[in-house]
N, CA, C and O atoms as a GROMACS GRO file, in nm:
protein
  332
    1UNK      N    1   0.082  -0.120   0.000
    1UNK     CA    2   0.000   0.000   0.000
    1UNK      C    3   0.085   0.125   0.000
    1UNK      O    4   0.038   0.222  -0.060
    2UNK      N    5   0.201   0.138   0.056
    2UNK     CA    6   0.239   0.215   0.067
    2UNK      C    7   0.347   0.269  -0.052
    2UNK      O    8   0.399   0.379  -0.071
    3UNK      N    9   0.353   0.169  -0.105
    3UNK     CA   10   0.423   0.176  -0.250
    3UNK      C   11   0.324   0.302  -0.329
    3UNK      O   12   0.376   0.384  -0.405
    4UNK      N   13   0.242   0.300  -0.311
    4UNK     CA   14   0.135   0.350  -0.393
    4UNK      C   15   0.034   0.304  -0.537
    4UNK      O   16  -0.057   0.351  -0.606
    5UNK      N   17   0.100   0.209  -0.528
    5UNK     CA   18   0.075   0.114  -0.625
    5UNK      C   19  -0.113   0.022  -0.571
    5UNK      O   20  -0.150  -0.026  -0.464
    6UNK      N   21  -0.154   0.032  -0.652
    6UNK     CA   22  -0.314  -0.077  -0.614
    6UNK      C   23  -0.306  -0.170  -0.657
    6UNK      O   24  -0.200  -0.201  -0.711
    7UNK      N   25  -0.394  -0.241  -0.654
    7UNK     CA   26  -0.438  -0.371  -0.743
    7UNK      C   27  -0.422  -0.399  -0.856
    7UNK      O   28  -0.394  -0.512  -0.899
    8UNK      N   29  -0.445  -0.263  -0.943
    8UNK     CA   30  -0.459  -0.286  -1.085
    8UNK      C   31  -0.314  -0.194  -1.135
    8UNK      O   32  -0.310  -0.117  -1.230
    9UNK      N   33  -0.257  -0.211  -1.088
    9UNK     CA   34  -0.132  -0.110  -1.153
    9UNK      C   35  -0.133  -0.010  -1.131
    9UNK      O   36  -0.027   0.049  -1.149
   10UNK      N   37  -0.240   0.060  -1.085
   10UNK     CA   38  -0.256   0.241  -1.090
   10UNK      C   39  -0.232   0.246  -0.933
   10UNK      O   40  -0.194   0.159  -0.854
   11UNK      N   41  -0.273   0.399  -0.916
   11UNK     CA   42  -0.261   0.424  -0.771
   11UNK      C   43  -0.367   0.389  -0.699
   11UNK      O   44  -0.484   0.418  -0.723
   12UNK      N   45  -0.312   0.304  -0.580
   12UNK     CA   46  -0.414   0.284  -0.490
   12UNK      C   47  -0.508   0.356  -0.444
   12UNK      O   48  -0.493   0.477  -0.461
   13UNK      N   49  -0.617   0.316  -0.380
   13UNK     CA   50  -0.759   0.424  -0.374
   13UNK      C   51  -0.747   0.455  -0.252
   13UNK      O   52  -0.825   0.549  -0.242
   14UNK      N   53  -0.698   0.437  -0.145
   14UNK     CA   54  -0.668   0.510  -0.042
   14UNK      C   55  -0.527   0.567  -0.025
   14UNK      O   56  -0.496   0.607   0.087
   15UNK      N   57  -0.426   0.575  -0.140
   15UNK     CA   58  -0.303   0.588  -0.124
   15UNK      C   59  -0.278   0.740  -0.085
   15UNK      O   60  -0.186   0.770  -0.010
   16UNK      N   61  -0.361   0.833  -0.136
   16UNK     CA   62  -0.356   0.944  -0.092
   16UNK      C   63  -0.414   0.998   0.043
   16UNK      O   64  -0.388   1.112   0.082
   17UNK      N   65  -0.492   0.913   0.110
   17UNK     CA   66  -0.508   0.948   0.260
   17UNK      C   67  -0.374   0.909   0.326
   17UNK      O   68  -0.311   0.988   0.397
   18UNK      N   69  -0.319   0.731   0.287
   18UNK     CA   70  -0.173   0.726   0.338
   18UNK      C   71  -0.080   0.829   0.342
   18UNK      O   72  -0.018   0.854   0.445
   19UNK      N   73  -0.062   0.904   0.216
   19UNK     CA   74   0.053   1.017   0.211
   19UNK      C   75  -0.023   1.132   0.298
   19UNK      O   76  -0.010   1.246   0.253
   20UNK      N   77  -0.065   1.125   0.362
   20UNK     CA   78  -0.162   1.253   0.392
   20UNK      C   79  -0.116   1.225   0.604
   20UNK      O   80  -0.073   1.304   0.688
   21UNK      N   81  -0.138   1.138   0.610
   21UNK     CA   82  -0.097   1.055   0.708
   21UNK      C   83   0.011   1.025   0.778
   21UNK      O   84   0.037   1.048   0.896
   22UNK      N   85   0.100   0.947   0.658
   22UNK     CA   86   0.212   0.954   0.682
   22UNK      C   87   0.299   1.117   0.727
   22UNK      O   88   0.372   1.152   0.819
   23UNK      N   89   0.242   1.181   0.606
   23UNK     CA   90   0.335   1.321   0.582
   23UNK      C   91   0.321   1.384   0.758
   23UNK      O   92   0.417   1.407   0.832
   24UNK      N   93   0.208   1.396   0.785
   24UNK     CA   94   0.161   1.446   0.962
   24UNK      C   95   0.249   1.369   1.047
   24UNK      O   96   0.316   1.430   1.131
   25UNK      N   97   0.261   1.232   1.038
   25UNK     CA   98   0.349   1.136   1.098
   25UNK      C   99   0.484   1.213   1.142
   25UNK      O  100   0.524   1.221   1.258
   26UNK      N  101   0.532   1.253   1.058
   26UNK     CA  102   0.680   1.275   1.015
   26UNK      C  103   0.669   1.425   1.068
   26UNK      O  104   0.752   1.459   1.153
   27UNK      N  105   0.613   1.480   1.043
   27UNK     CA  106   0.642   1.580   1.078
   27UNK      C  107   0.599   1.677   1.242
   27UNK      O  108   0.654   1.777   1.289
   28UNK      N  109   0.447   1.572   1.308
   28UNK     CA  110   0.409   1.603   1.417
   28UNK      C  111   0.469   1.578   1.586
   28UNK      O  112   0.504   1.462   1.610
   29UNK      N  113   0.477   1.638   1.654
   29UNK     CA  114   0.554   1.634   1.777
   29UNK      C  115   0.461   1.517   1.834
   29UNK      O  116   0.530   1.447   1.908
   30UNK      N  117   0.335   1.474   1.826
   30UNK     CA  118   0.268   1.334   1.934
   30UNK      C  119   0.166   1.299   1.783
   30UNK      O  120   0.092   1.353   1.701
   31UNK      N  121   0.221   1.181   1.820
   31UNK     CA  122   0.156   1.135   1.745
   31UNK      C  123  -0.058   1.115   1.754
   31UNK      O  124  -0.130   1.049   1.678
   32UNK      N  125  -0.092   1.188   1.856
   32UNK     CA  126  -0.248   1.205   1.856
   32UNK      C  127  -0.257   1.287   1.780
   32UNK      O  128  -0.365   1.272   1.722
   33UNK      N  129  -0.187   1.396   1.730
   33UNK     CA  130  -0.184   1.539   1.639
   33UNK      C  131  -0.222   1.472   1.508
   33UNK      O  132  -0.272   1.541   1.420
   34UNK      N  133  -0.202   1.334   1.488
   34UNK     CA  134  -0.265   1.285   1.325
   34UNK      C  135  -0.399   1.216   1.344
   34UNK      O  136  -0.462   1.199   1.240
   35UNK      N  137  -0.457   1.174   1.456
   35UNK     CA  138  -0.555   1.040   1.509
   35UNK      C  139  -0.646   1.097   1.411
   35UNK      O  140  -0.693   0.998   1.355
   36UNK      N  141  -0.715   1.238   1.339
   36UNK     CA  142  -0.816   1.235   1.234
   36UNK      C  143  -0.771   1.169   1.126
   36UNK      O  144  -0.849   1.084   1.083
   37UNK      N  145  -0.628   1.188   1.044
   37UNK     CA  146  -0.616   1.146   0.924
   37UNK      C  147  -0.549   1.000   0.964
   37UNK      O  148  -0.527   0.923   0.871
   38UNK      N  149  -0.515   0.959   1.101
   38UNK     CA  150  -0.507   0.758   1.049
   38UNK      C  151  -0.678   0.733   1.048
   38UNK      O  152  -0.706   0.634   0.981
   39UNK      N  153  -0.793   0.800   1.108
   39UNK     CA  154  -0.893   0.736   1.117
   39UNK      C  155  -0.952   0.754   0.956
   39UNK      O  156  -1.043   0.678   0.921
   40UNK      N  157  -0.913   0.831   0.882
   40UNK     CA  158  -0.963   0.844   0.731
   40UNK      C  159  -0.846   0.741   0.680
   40UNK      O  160  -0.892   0.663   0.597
   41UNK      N  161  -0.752   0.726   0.700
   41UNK     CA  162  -0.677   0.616   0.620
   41UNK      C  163  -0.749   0.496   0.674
   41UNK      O  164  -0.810   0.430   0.589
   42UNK      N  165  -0.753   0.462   0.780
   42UNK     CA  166  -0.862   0.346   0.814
   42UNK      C  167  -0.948   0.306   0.766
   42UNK      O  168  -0.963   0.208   0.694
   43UNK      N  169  -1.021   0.386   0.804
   43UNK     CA  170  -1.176   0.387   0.709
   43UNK      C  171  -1.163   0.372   0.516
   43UNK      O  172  -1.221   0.296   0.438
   44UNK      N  173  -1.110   0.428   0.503
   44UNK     CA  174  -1.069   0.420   0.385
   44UNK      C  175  -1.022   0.248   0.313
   44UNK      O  176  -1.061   0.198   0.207
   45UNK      N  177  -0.950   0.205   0.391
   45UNK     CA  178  -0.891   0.085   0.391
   45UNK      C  179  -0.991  -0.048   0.444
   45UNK      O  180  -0.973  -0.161   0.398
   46UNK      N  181  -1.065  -0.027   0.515
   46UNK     CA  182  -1.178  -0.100   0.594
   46UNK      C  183  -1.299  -0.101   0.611
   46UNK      O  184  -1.358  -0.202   0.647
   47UNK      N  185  -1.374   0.044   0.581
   47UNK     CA  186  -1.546   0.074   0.538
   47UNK      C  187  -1.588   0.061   0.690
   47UNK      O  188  -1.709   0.040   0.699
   48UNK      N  189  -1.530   0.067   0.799
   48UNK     CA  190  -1.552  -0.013   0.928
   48UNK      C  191  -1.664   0.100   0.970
   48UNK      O  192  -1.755   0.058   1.042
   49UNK      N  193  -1.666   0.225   0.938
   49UNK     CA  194  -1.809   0.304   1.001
   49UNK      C  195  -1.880   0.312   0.901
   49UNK      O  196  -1.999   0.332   0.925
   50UNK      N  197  -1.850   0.305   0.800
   50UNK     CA  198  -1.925   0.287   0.710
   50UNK      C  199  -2.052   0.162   0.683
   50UNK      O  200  -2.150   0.177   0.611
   51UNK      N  201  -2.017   0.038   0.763
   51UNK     CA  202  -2.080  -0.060   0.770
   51UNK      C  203  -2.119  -0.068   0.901
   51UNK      O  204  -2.212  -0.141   0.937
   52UNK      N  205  -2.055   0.002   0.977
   52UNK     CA  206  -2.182   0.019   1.088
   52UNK      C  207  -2.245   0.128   1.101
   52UNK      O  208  -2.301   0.152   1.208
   53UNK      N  209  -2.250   0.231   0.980
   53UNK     CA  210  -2.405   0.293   0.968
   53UNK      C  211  -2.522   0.214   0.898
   53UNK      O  212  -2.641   0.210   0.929
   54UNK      N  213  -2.458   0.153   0.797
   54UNK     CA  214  -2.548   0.040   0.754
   54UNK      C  215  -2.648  -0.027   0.799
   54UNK      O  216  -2.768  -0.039   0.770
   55UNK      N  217  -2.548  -0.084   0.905
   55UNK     CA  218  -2.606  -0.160   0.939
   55UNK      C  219  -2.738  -0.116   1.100
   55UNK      O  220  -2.827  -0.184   1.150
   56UNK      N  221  -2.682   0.042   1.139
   56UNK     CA  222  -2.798   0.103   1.226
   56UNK      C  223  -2.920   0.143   1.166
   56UNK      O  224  -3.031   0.149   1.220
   57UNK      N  225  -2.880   0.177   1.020
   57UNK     CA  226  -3.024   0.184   0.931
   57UNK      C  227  -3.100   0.073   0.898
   57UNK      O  228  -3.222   0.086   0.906
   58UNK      N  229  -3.041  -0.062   0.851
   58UNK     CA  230  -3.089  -0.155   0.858
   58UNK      C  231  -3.186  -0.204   0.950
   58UNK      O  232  -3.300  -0.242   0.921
   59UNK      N  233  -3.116  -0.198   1.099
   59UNK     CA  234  -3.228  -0.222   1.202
   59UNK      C  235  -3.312  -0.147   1.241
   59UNK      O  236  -3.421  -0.189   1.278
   60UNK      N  237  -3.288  -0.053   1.241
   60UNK     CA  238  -3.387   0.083   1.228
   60UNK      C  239  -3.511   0.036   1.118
   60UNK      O  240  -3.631   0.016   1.139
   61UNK      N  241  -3.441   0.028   1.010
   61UNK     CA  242  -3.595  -0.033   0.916
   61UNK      C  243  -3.650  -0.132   0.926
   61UNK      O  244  -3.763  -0.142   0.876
   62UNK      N  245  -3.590  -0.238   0.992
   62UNK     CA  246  -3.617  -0.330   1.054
   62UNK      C  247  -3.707  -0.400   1.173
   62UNK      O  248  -3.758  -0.511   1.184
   63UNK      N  249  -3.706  -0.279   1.262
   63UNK     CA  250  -3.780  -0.220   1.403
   63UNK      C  251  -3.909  -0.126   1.349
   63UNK      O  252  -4.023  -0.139   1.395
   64UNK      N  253  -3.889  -0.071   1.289
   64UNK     CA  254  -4.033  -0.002   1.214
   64UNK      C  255  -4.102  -0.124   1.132
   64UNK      O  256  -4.224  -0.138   1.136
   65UNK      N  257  -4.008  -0.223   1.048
   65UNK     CA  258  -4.121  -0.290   0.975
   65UNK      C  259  -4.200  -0.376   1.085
   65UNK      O  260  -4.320  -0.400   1.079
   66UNK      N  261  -4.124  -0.412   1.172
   66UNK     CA  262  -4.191  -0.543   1.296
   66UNK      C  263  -4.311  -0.451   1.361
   66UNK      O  264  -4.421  -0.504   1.378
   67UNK      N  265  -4.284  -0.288   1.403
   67UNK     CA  266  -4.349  -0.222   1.443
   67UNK      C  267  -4.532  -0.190   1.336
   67UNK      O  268  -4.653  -0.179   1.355
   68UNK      N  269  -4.467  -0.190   1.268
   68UNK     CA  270  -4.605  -0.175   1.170
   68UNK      C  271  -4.654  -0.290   1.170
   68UNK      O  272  -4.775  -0.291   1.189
   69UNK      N  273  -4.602  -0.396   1.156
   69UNK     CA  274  -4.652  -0.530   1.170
   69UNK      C  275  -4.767  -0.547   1.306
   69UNK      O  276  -4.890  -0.550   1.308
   70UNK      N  277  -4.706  -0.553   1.371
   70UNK     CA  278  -4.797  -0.530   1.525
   70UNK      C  279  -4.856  -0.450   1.530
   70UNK      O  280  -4.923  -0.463   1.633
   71UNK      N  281  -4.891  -0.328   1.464
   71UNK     CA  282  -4.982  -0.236   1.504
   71UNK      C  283  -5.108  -0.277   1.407
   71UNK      O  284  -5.219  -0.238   1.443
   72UNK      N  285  -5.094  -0.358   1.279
   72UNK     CA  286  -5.153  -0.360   1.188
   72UNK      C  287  -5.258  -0.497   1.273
   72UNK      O  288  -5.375  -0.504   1.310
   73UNK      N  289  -5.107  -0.618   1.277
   73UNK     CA  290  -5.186  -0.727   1.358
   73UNK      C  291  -5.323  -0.662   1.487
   73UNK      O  292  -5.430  -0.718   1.512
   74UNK      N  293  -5.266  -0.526   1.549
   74UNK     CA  294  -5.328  -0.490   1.692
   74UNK      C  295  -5.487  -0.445   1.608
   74UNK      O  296  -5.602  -0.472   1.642
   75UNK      N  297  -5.451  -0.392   1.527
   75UNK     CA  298  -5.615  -0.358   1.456
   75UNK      C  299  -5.684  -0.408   1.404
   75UNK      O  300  -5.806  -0.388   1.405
   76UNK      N  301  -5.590  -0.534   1.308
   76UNK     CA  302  -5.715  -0.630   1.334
   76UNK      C  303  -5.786  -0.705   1.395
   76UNK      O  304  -5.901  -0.738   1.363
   77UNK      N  305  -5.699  -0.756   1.532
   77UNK     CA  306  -5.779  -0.787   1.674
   77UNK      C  307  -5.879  -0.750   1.690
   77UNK      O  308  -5.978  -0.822   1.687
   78UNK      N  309  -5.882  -0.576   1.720
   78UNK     CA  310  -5.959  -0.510   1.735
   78UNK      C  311  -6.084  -0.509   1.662
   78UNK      O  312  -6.198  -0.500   1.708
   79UNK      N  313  -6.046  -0.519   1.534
   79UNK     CA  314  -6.174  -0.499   1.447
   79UNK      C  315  -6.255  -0.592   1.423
   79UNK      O  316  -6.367  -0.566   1.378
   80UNK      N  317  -6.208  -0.738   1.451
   80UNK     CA  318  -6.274  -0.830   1.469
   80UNK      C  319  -6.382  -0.849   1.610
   80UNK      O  320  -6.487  -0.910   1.633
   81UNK      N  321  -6.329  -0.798   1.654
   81UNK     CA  322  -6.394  -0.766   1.827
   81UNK      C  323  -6.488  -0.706   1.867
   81UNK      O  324  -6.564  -0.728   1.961
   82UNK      N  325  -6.484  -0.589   1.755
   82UNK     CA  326  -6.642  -0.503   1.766
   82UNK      C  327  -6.689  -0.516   1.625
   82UNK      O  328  -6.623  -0.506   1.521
   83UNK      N  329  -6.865  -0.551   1.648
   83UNK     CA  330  -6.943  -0.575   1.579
   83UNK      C  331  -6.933  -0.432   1.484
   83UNK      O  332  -7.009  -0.416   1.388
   0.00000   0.00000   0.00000
């Protein structure tokens, strides 16, 4: 990765967050002074919040569909119940 080189011969798709990264590396007195740009080289490299927004929307739509479900089931209880 750090070659800069990708998969396909060209430049890697996160290679420019690496140099971005690195370059802060090298040049910062503590290394927390970079913790935004390793977390974009991360992410970049891994999708890791990216798939857990996903996946909070997922259940989110998930919890509404069960929710409509039961409210739908609750009315027809109901409607069977009164003449």
């Amino acid at each position: 990765m750090a070659s800069g080189w990708g998969i396909t011969g060209n430049k890697g798709r996160c290679y420019d967050f690496w140099v971005d990264f690195s370059e802060c590396m090298s040049r910062c007195r503590e290394p927390k002074d970079c913790v935004l740009l390793r977390e974009d080289y991360l992410e970049c490299l891994h999708h890791s919040k990216e798939f857990q927004r996903r996946n909070r929307i997922y259940k989110e739509e998930q919890r509404k569909i069960r929710a409509a479900a039961r409210a739908k089931e609750g009315g027809e209880v109901h409607k069977h119940q009164h003449p």
